[in-house]
Residue frames as qw, qx, qy, qz and C-alpha x, y, z in Angstrom:
[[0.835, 0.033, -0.265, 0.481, 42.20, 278.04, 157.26],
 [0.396, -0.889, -0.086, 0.213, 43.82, 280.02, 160.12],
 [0.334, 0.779, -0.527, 0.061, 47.21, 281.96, 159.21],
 [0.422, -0.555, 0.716, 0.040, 49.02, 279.76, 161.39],
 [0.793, 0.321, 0.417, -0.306, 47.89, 277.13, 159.70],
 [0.537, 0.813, -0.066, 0.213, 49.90, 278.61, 156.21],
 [0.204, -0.823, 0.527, 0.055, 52.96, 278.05, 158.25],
 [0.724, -0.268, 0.607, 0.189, 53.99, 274.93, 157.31],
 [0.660, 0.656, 0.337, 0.142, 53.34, 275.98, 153.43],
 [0.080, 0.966, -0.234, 0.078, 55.30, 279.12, 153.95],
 [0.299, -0.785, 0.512, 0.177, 58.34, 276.98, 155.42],
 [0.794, 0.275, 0.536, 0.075, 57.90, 274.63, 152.90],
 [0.500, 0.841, 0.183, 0.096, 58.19, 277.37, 149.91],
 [0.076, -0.933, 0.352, -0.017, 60.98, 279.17, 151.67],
 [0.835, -0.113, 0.539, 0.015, 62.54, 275.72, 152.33],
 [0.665, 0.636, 0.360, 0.150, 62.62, 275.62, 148.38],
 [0.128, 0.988, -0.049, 0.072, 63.99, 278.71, 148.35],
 [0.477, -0.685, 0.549, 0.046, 66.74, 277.82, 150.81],
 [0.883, -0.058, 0.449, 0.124, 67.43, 274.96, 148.59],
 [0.651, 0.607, 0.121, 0.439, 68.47, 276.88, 145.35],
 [0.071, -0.930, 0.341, -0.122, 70.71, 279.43, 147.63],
 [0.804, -0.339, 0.480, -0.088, 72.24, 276.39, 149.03],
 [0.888, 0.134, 0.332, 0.287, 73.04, 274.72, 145.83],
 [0.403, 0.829, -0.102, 0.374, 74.69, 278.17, 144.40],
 [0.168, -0.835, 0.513, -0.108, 76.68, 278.47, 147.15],
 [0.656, -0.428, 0.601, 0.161, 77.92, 275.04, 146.92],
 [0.752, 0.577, 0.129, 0.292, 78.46, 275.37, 143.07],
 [0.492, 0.650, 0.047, 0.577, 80.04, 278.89, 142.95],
 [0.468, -0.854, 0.089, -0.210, 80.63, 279.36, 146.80],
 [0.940, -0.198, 0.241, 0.139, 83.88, 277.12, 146.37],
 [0.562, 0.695, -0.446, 0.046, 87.35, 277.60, 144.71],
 [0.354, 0.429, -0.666, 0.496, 90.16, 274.92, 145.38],
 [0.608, -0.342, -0.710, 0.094, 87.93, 273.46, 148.02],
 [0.363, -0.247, -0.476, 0.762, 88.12, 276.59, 149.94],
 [0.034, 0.858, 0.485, -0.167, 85.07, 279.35, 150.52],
 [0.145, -0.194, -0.025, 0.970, 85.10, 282.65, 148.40],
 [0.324, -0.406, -0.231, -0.823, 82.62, 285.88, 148.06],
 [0.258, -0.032, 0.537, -0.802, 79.64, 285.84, 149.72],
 [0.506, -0.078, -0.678, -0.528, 77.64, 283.82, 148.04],
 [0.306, -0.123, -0.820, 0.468, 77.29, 281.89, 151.84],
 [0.129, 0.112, 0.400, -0.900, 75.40, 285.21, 153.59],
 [0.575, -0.080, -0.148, -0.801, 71.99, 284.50, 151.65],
 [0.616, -0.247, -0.725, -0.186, 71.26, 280.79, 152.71],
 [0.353, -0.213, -0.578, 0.704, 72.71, 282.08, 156.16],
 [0.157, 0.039, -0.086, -0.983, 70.28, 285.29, 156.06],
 [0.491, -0.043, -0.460, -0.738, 67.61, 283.29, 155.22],
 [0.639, -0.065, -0.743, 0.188, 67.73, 281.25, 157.89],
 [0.229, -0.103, -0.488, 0.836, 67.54, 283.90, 160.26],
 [0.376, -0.062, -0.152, -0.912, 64.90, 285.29, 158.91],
 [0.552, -0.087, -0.736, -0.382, 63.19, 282.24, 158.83],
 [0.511, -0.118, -0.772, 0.359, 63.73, 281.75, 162.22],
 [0.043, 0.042, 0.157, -0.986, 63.16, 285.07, 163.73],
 [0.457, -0.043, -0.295, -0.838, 59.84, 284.61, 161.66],
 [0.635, -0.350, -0.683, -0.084, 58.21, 281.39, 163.10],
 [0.230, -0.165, -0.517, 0.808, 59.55, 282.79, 166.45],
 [0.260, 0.085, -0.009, -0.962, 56.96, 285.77, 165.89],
 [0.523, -0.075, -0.460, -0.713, 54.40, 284.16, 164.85],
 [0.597, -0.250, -0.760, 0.051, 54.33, 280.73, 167.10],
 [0.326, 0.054, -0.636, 0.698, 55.01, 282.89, 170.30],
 [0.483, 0.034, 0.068, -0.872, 51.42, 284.02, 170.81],
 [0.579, -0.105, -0.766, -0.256, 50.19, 280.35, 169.90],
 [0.844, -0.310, 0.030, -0.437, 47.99, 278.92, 172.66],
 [0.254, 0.398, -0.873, 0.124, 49.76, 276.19, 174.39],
 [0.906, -0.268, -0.089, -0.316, 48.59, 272.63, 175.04],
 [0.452, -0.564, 0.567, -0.395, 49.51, 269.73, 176.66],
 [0.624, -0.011, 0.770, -0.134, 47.75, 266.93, 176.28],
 [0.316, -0.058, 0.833, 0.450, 47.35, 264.17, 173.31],
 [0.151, 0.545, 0.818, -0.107, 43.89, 264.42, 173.07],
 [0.096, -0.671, -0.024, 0.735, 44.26, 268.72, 173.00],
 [0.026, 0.334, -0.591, -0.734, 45.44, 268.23, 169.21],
 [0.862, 0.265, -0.014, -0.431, 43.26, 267.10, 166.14],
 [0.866, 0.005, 0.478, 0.148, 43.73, 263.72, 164.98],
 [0.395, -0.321, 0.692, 0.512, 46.53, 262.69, 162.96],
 [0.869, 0.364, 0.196, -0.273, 43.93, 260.67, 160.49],
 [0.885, 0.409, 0.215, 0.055, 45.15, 259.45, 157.17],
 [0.397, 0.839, -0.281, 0.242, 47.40, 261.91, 156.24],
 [0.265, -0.832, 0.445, -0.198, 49.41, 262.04, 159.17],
 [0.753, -0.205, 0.615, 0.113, 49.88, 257.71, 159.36],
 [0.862, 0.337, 0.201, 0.321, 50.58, 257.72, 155.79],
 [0.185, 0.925, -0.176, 0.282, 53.18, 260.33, 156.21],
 [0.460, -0.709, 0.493, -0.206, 54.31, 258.59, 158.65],
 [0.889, 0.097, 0.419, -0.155, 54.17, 255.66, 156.88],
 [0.666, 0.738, 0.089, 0.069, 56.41, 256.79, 154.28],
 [0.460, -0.813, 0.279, -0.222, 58.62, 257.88, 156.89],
 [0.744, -0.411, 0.512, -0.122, 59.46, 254.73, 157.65],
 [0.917, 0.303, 0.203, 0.158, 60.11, 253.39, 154.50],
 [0.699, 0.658, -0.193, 0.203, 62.61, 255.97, 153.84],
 [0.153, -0.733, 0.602, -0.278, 64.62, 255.80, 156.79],
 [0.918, 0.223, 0.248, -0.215, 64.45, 252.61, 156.10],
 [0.628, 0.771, 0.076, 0.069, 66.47, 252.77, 153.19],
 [0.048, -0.835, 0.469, -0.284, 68.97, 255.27, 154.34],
 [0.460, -0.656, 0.593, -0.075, 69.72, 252.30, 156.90],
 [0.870, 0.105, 0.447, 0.179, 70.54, 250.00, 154.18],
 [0.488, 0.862, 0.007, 0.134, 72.31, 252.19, 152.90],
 [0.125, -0.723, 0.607, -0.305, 74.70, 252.88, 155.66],
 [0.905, -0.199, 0.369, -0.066, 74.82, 248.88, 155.97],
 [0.895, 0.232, 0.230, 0.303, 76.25, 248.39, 152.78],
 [0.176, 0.950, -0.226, 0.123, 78.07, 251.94, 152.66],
 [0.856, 0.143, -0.323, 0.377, 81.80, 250.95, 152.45],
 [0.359, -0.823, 0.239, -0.370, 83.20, 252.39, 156.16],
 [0.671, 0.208, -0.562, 0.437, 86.74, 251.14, 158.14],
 [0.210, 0.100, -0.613, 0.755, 87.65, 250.95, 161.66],
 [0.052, 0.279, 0.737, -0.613, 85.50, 252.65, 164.40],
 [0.480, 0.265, 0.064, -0.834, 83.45, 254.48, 162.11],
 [0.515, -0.112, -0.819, -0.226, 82.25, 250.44, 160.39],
 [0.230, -0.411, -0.802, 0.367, 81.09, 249.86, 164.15],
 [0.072, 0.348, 0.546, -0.759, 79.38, 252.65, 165.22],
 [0.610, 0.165, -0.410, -0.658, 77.47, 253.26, 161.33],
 [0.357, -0.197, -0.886, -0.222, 76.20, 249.79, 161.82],
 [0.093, -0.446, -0.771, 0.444, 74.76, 250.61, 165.27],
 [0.250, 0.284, 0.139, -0.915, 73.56, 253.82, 164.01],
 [0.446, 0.149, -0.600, -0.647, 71.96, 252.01, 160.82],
 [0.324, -0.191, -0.926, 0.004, 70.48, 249.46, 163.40],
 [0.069, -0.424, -0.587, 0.686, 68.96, 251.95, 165.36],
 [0.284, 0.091, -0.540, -0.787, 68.07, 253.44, 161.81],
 [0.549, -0.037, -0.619, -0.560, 65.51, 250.28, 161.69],
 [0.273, -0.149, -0.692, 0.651, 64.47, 250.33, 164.85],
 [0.118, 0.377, -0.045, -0.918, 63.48, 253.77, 164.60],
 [0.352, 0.052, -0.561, -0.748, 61.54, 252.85, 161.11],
 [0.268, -0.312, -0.895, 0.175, 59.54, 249.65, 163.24],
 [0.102, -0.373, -0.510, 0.769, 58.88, 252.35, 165.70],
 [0.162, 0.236, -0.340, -0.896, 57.24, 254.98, 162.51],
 [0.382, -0.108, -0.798, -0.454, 55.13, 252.08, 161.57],
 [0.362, -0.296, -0.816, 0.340, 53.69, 251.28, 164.71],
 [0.132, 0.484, 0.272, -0.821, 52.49, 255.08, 165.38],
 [0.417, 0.162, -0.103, -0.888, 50.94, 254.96, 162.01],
 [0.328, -0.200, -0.923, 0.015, 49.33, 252.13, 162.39],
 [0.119, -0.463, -0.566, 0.671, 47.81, 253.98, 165.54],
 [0.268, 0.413, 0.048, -0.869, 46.97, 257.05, 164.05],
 [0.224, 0.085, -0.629, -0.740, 45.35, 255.15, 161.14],
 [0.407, -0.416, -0.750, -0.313, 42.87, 253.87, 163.59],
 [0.224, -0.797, -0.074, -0.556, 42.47, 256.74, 165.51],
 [0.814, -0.559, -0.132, 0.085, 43.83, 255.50, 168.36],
 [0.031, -0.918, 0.395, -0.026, 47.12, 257.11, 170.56],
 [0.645, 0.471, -0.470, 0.376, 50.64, 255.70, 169.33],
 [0.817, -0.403, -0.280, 0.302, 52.65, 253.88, 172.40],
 [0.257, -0.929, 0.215, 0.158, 54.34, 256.13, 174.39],
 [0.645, -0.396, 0.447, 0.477, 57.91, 254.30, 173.48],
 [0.664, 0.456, 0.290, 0.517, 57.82, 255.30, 169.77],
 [0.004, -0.994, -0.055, -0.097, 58.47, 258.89, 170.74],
 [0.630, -0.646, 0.390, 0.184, 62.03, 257.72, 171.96],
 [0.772, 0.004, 0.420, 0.477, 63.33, 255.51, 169.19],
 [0.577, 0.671, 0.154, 0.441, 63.61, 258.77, 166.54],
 [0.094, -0.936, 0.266, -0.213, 65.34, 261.02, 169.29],
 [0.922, -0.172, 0.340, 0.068, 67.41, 258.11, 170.16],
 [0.756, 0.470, 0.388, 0.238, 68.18, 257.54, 166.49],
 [0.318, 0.877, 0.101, 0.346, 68.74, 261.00, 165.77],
 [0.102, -0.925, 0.367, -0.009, 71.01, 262.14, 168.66],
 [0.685, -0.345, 0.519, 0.378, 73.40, 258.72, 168.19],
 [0.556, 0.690, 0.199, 0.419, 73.53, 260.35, 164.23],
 [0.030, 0.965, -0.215, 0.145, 74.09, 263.97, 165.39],
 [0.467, -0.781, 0.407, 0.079, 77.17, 262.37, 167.47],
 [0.764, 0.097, 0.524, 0.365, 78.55, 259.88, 164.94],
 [0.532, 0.684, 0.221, 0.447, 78.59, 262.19, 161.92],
 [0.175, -0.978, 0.104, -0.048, 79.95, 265.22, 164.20],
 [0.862, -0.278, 0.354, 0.234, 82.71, 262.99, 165.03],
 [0.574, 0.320, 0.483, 0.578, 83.57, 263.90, 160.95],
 [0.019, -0.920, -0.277, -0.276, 82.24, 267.16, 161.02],
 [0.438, -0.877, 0.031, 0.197, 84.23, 268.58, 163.67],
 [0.665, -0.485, 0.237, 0.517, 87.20, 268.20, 161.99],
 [0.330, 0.680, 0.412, 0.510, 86.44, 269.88, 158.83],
 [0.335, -0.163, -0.182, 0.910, 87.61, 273.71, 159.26],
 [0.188, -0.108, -0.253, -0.943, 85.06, 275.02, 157.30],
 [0.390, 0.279, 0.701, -0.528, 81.70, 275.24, 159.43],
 [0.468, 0.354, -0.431, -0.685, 79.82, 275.84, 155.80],
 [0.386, 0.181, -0.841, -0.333, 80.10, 272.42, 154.95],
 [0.315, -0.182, -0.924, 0.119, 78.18, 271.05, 157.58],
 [0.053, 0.091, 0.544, -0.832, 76.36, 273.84, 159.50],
 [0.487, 0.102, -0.093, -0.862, 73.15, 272.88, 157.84],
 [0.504, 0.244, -0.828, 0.036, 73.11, 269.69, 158.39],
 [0.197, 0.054, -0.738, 0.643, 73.94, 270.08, 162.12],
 [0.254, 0.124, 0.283, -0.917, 71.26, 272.43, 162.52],
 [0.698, -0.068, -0.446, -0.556, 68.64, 270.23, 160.40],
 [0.623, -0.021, -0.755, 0.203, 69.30, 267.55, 162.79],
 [0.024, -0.108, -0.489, 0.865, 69.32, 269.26, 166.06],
 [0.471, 0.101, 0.227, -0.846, 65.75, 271.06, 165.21],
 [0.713, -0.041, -0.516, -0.473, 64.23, 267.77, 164.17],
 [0.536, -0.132, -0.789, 0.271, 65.21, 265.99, 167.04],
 [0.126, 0.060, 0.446, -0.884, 64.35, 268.77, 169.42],
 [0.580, 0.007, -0.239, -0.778, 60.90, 269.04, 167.29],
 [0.755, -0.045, -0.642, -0.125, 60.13, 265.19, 167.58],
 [0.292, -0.289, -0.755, 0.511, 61.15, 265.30, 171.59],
 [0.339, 0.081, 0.257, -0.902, 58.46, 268.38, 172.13],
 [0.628, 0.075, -0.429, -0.645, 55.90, 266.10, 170.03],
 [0.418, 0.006, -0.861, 0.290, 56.83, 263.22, 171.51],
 [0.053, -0.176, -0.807, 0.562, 55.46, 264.71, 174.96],
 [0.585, -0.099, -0.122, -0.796, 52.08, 265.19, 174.17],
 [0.485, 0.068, -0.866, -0.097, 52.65, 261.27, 174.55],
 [0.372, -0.195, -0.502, 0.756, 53.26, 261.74, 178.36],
 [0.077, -0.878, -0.458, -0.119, 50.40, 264.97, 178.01],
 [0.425, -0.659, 0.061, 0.618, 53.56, 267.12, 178.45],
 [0.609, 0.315, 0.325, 0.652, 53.68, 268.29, 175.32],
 [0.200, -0.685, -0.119, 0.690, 54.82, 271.86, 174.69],
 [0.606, 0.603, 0.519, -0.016, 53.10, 273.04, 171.87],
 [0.390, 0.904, -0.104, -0.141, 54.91, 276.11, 170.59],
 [0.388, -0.651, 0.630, 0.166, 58.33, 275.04, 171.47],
 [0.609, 0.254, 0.751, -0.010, 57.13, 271.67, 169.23],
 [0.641, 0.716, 0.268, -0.072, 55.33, 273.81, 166.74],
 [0.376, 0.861, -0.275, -0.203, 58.62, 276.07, 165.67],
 [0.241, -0.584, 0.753, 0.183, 61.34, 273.42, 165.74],
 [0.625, 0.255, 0.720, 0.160, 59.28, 271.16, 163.38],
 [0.481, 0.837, 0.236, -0.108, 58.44, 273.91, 161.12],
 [0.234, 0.836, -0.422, -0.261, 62.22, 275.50, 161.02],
 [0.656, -0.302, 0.689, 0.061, 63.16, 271.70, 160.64],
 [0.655, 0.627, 0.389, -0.165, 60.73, 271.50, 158.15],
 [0.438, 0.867, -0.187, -0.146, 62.72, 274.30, 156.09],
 [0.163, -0.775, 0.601, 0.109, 66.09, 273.13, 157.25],
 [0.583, 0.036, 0.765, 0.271, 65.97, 269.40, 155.73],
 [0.569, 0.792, 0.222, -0.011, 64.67, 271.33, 152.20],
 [0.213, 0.928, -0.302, -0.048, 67.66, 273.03, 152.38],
 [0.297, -0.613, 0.717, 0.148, 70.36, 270.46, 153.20],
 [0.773, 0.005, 0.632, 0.056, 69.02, 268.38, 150.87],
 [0.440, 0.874, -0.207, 0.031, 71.25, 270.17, 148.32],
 [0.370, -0.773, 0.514, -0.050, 73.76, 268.63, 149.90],
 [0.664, 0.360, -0.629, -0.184, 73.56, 265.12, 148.40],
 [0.076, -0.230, 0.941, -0.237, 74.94, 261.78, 148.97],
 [0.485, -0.307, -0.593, -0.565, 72.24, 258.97, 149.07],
 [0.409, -0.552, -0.675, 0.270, 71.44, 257.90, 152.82],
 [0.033, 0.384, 0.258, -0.886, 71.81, 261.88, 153.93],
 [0.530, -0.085, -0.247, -0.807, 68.71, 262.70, 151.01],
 [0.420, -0.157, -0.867, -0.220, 67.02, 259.38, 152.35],
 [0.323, -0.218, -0.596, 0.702, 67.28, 260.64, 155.93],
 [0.060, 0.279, 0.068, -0.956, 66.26, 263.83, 155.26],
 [0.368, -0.198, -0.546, -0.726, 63.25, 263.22, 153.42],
 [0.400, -0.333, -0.849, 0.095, 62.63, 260.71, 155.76],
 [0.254, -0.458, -0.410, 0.747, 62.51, 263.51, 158.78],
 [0.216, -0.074, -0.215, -0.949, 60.89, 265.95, 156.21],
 [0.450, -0.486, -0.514, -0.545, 57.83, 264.03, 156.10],
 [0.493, -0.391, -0.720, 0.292, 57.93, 262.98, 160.04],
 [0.096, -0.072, -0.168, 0.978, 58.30, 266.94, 160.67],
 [0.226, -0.095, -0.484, -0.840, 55.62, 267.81, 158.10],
 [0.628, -0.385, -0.626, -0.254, 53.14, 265.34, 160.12],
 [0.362, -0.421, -0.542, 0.631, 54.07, 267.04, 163.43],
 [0.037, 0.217, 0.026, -0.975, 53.86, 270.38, 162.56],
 [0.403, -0.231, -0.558, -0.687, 50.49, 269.91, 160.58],
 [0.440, -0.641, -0.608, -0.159, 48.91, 269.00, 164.04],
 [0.416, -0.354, -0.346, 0.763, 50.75, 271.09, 166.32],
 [0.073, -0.075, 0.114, 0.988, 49.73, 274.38, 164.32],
 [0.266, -0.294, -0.696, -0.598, 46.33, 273.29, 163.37],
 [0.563, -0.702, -0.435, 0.031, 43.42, 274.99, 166.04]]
């Protein structure tokens, strides 16, 4: 096994890591609903580092292109994907029956329809990869789709929160999975841009471990969901 290779373990572990800074600062990073100490600077710290570090390592990677360039998905990768689907799935029956008023009842329904859309779309690529054969170009669309009408619906709530804390891990788990999933995506198209692909699934990778200290049930459904869909990009993007 090549080092690169031991990147997706490494942002996995650290990932882990990030998750128990994460949940101390949102035990004992809080008084009166308002941030004190510093309890904040190590999940933040660790994040940089994290980042900095794939940066170093991916930026020497060989870059491909085409679909064909990578190794095959196989088993793993369609039942990863396959799992995928079931929990983002979920999540959007979750945000169906989640009790929500006014504009934010319309626009969670469209997100939670594009939720299962999106999960159709998961099935259909592993389906592909489970007989070796390349996933339609159009499923590469419905999770970046999916994901930036989330990033803009939940920001919507986010933005108005003073304290960036509460959400800036989130944002930022969201953002580098969707980016990661449109660089994968073009390999569809034989445009894919392997390193650019390889580190925004991997620090994605870490960043849904870590916000899923955050809670709530459709945001851990999500996020798992996008953990594995990462985990099955970045395992071919790094591999070779």
């Amino acid at each position: 096994m090549k080092k690169r290779e031991l990147l997706l373990l490494g942002a996995l572990v650290l990932g882990a890591v990030g998750f128990e800074l994460r949940t101390i600062q949102l035990k004992l990073g809080y008084e009166g609903g308002l941030p004190v100490g510093i309890v904040w600077l190590w999940p933040a710290l660790l994040t940089l580092l994290v980042a900095v570090g794939l940066a170093v390592c991916l930026w020497r990677m060989p870059e491909k292109q085409a679909y064909d360039e990578l190794p095959a998905s196989g088993r793993i990768g369609a039942i990863l994907y396959a799992a995928a689907a079931g929990l983002l799935l979920a999540s959007s029956v979750a945000g169906f029956v989640t009790d929500k008023s006014g504009s934010d009842l319309l626009f969670s329904r469209i997100v939670a329809a594009l939720g299962v859309v999106t999960a159709l779309s998961l099935l259909s690529s592993a389906a592909a990869q489970y007989r070796g054969k390349t996933p339609a170009a159009w499923t590469c669309f419905a999770p970046i789709v999916y994901l930036l009408a989330s990033i803009v619906f939940h920001f919507r709530r986010w933005s108005v929160d003073p304290i960036v804390m509460d959400y800036c891990y989130k944002l930022l788990s969201s953002l580098a999975a969707m980016l990661g999933l449109f660089y994968a995506g073009g390999f569809l198209f034989d445009r894919g841009k392997r390193r650019f692909g390889a580190f925004f699934c991997l620090f994605g990778v870490y960043l849904a471990c870590v916000t899923l200290a955050d809670g709530g049930l459709e945001h851990v459904l999500l996020t798992g969901s996008l953990l594995l869909l990462l985990c099955a990009n970045a395992r071919r993007l790094v591999k070779n």
